[in-house]
C-alpha positions as a LaTeX table, in Angstrom:
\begin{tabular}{lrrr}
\hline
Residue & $x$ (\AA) & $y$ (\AA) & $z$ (\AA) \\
\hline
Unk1 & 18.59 & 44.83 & 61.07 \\
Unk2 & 18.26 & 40.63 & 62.35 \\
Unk3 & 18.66 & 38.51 & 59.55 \\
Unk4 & 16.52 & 35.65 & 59.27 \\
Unk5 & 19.88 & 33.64 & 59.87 \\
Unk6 & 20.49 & 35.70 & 63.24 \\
Unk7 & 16.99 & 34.34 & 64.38 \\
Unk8 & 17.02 & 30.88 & 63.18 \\
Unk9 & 20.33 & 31.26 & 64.94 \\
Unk10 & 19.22 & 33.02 & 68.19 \\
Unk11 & 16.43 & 30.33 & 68.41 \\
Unk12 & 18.96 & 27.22 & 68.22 \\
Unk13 & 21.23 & 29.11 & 71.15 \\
Unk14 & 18.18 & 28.94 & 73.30 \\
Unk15 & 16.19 & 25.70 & 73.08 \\
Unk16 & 19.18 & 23.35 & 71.66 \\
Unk17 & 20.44 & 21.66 & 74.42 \\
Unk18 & 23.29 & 19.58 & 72.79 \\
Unk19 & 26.15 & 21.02 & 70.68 \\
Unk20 & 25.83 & 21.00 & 66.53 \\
Unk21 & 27.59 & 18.23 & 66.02 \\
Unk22 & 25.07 & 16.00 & 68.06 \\
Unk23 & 22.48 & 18.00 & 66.42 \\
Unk24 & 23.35 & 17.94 & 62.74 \\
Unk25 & 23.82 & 14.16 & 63.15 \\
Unk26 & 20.58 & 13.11 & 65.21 \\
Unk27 & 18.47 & 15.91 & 63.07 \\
Unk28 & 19.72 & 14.68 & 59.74 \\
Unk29 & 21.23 & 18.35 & 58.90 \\
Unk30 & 24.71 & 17.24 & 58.45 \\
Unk31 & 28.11 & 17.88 & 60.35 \\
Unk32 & 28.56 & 20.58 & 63.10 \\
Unk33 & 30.41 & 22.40 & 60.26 \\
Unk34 & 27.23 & 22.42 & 58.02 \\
Unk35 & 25.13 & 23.11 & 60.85 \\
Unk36 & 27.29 & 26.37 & 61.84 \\
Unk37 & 27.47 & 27.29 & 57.85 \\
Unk38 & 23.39 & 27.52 & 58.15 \\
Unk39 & 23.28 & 29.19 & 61.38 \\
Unk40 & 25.64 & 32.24 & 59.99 \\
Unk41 & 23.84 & 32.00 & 57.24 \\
Unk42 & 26.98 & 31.03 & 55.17 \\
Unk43 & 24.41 & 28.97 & 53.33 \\
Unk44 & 21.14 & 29.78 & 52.48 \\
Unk45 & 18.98 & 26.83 & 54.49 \\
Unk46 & 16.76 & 24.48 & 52.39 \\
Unk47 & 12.91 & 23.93 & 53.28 \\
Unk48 & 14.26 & 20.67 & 54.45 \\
Unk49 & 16.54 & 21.98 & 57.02 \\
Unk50 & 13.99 & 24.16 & 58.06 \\
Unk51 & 12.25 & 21.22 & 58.75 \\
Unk52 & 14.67 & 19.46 & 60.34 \\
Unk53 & 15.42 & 22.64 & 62.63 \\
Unk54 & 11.91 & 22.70 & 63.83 \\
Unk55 & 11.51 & 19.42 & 64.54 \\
Unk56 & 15.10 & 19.16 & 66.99 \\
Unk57 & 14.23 & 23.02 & 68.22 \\
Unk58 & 10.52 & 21.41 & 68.92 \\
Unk59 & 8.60 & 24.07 & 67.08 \\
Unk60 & 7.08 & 24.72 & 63.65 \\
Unk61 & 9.02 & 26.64 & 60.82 \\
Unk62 & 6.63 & 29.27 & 61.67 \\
Unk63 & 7.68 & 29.57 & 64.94 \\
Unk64 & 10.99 & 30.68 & 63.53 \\
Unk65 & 11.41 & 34.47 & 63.62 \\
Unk66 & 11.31 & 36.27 & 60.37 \\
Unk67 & 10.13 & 33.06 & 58.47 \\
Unk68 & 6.49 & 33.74 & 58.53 \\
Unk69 & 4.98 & 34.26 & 54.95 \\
Unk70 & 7.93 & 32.57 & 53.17 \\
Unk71 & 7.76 & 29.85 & 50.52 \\
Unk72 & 9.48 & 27.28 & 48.55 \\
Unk73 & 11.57 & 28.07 & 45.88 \\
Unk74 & 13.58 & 25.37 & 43.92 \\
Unk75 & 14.11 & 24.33 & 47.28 \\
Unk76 & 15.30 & 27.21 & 49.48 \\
Unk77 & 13.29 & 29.61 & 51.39 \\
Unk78 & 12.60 & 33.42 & 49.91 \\
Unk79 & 9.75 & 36.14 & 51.04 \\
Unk80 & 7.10 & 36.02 & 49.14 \\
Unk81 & 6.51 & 38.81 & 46.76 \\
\hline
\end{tabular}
């Protein structure tokens, strides 16, 4: 089974154009380190990285694979009920 990670991952290898590092600075995400963390999903990623994804990957957080039909909670993203 794809975690939502491998998608959110999958998606960045295919429409990012410049390396994390660029990214994570001109997206507001953080270092390429950070970046990477969130893509192996060695931390869970906020509602406002998700954002910040979208916008640099040039789609919505819908547009994300597996991230349909989840909401905020306390800041992160979880499936809904």
């Amino acid at each position: 089974m794809t975690s939502d990670n491998d998608r959110l991952r999958a998606v960045f290898l295919k429409r990012s154009k410049i390396s994390q590092r660029e990214f994570g600075e001109r997206y507001g995400i953080g270092t390429a380190g950070m970046v990477n963390q969130l893509l192996l999903g060695r931390r869970p990623v906020s509602l406002a990285a998700a954002v910040k994804f979208a916008e640099g990957l040039g789609c919505a957080i819908d547009d994300f694979p597996g991230t349909r039909g989840f909401r905020e909670k306390s800041g992160f993203l979880y499936a809904r009920d």
